[in-house]
Every structure is written in C-alpha cells, then in structure tokens.
N, CA and C of each residue as an Amber inpcrd file, in Angstrom:
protein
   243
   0.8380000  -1.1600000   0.0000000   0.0000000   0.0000000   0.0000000
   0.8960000   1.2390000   0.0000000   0.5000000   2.0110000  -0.8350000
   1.2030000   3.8570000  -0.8160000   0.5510000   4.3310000  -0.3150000
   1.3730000   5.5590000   0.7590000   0.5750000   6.8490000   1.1990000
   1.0140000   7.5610000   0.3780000   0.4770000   8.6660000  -0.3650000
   1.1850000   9.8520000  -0.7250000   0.7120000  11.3570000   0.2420000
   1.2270000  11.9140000   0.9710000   1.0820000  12.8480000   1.8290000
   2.1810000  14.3450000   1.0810000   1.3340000  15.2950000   1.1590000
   1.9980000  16.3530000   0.5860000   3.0330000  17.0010000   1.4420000
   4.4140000  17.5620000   1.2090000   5.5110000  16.8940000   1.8500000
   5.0450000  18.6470000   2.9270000   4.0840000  19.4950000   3.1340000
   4.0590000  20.5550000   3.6750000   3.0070000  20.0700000   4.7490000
   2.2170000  19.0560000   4.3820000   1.5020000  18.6590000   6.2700000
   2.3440000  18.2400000   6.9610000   3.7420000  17.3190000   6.3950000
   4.6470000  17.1330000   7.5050000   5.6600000  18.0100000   8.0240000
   4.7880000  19.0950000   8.1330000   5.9150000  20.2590000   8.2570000
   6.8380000  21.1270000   8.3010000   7.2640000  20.5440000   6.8230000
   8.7780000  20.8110000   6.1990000   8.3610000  22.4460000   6.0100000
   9.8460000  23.0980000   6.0210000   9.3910000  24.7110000   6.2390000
   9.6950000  25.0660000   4.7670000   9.5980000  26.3750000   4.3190000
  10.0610000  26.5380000   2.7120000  11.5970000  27.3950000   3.1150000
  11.9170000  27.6990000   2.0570000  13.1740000  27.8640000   1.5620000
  12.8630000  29.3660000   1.1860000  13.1570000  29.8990000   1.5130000
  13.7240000  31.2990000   0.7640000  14.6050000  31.7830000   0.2340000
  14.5380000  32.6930000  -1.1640000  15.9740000  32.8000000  -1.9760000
  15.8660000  34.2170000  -1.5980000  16.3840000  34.9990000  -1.8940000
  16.2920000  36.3650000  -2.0550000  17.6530000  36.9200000  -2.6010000
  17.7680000  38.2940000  -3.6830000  19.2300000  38.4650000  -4.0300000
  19.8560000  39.6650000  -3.1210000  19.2820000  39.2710000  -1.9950000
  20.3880000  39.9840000  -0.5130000  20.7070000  38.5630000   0.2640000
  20.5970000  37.6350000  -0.2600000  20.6880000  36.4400000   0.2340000
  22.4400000  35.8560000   0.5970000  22.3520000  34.8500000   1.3880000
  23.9030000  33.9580000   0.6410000  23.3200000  33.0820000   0.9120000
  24.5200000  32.1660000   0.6490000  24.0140000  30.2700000   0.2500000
  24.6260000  29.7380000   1.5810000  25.1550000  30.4570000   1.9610000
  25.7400000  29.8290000   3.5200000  24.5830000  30.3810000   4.4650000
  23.1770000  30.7930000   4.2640000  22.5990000  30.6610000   5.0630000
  21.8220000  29.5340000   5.0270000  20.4800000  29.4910000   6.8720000
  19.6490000  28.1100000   6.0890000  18.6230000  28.1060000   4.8740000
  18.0210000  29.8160000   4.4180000  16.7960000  29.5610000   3.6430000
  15.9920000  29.9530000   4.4730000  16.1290000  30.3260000   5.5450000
  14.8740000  30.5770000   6.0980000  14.4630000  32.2630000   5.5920000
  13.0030000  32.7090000   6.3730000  12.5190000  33.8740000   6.1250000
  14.0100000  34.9650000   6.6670000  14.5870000  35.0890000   7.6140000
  15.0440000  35.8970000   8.2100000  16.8300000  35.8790000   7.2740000
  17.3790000  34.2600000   7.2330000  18.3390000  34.7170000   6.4170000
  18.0380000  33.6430000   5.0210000  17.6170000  34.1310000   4.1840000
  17.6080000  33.7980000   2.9410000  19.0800000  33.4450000   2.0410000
  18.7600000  32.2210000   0.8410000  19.8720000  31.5390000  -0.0620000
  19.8550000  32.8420000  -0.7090000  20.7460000  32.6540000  -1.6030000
  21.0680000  33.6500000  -2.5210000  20.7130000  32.8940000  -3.6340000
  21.2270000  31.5010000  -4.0240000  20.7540000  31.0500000  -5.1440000
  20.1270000  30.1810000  -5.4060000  18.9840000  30.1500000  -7.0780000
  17.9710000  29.2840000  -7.2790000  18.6560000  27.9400000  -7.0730000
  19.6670000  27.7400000  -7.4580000  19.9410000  26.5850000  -7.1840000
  20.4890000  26.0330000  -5.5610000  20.9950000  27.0780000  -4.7920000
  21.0700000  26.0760000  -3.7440000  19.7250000  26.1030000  -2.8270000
  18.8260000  26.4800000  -3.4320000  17.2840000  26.3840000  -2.8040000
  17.0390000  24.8320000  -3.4150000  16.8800000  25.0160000  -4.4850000
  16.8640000  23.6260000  -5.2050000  17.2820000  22.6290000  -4.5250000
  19.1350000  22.7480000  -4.0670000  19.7100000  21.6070000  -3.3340000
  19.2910000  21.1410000  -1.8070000  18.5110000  21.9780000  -1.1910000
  18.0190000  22.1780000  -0.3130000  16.4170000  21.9260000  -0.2760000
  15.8960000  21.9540000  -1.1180000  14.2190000  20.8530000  -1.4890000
  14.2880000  19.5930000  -1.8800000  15.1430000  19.4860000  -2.4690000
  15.7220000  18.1130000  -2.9490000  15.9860000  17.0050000  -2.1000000
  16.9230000  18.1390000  -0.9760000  16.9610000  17.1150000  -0.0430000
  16.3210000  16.3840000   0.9050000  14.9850000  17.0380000   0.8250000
  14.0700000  16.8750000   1.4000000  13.8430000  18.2250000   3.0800000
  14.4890000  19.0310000   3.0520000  14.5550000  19.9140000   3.8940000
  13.3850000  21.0440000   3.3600000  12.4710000  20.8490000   2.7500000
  11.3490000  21.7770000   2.3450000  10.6420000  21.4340000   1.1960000
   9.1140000  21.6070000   1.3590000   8.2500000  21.1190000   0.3280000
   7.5000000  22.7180000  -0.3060000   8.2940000  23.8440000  -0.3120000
   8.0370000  24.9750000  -1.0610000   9.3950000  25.9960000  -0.6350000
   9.3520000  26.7100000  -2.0130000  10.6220000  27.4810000  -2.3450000
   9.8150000  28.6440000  -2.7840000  10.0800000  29.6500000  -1.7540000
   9.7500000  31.2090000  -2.0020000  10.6500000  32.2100000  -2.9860000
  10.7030000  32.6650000  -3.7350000  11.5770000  33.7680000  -4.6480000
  11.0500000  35.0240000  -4.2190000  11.8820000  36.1030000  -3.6870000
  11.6180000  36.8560000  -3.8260000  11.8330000  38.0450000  -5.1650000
  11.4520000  39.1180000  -5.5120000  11.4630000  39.8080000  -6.3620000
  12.6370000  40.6660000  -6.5430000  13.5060000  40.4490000  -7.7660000
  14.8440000  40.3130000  -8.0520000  15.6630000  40.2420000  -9.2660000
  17.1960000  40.7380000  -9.0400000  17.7990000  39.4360000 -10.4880000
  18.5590000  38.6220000  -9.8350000  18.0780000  37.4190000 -10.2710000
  18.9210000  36.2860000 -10.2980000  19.8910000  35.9630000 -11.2420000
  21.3190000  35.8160000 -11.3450000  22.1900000  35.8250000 -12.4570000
  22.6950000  34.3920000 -12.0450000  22.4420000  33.7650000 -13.4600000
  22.6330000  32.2850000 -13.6120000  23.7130000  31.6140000 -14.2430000
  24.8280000  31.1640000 -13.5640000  25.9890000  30.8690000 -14.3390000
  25.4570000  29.4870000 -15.3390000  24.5670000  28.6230000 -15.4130000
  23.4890000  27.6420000 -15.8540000  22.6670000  27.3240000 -15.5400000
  21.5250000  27.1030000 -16.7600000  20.1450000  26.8400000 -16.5180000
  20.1740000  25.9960000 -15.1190000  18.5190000  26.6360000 -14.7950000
  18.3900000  25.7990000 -13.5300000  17.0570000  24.6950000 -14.3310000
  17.8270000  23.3290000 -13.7220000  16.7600000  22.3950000 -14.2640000
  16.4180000  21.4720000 -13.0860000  14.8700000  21.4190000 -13.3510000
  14.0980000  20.7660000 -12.4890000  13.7980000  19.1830000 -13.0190000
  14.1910000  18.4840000 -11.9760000  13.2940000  16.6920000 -12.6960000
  12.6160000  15.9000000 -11.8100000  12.6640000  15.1420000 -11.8420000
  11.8700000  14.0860000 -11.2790000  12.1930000  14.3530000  -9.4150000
  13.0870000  14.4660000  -9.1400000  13.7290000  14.9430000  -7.6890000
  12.7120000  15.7840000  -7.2100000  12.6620000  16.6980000  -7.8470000
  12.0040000  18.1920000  -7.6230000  10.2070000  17.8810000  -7.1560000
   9.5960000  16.9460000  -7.3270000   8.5150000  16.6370000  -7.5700000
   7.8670000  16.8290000  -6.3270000   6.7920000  17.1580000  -6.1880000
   6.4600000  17.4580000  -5.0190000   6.8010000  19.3850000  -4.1030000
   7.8970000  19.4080000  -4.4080000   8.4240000  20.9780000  -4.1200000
   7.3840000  22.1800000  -4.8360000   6.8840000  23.1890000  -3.9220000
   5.7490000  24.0250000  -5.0300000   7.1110000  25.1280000  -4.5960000
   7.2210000  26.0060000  -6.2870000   7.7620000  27.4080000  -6.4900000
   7.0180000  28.0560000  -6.5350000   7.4440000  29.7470000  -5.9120000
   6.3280000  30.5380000  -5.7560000   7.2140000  31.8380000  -5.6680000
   6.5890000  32.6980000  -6.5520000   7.2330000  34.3200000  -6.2800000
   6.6260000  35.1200000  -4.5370000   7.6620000  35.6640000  -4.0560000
   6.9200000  36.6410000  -2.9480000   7.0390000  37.4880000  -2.9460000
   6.7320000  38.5470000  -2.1370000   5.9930000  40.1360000  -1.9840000
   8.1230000  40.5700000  -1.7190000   8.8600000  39.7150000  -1.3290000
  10.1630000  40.1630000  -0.8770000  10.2950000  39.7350000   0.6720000
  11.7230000  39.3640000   0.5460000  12.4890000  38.9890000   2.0430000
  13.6870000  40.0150000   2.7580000
C-alpha cells in the first residue's frame, strides 16, 4: 500500500531565496539563499516542500533544471524577504 502525503503537512518549512541572500545561510525567512539553485539543493533534499523567490535578479551561471527529484516541491514568487 502507498501513502502519498503532501511533503508541507509534515511540516517541512520553505526555503527562501532572495538576491540579498547567501548560500551559507539556512533559507529561512530571516536569512535567505542567494541562489535558485542552492534552494533547489536544499528541497531536494528533502529539507522543504516549497521554495519562495523573492522579487529580483537572479544571475545564472546555468540553466536551472528541475526533474523528477524536484517533484512534489511548489515554487512561488513573494511580496520580498
């Protein structure tokens, strides 16, 4: 038998990027990633089932690609962090 449970009732927190961010923080609201991708590496791992963006430029040394990993993770623009 499968459960499938959406990975945000089990209380995984989201991720925040923001470009006042760094990547040596955790993602949270207060200190935000700097980049789409280490938000990514950080949903992936199962440490959050939504990734907040705040309003920004993001400069991408390569595409950011999403697959099968990613599944479950909701992206979402915000008001800013």
């Amino acid at each position: 038998m499968f459960v499938f449970v959406r990975l945000s009732l089990l209380g995984l927190p989201t991720i925040y990027v923001s470009p006042n961010g760094a990547d040596a923080n955790p993602g949270s609201k207060a200190l935000p990633v700097l980049t789409l991708e280490r938000a990514r590496q950080l949903s992936t791992w199962g440490y959050a089932a939504a990734v907040s963006v705040a309003a920004g430029d993001y400069n991408l040394t390569k595409p950011l690609v999403l697959d099968a990993s990613d599944s479950g993770v909701t992206w979402s623009c915000s008001d800013g962090v």
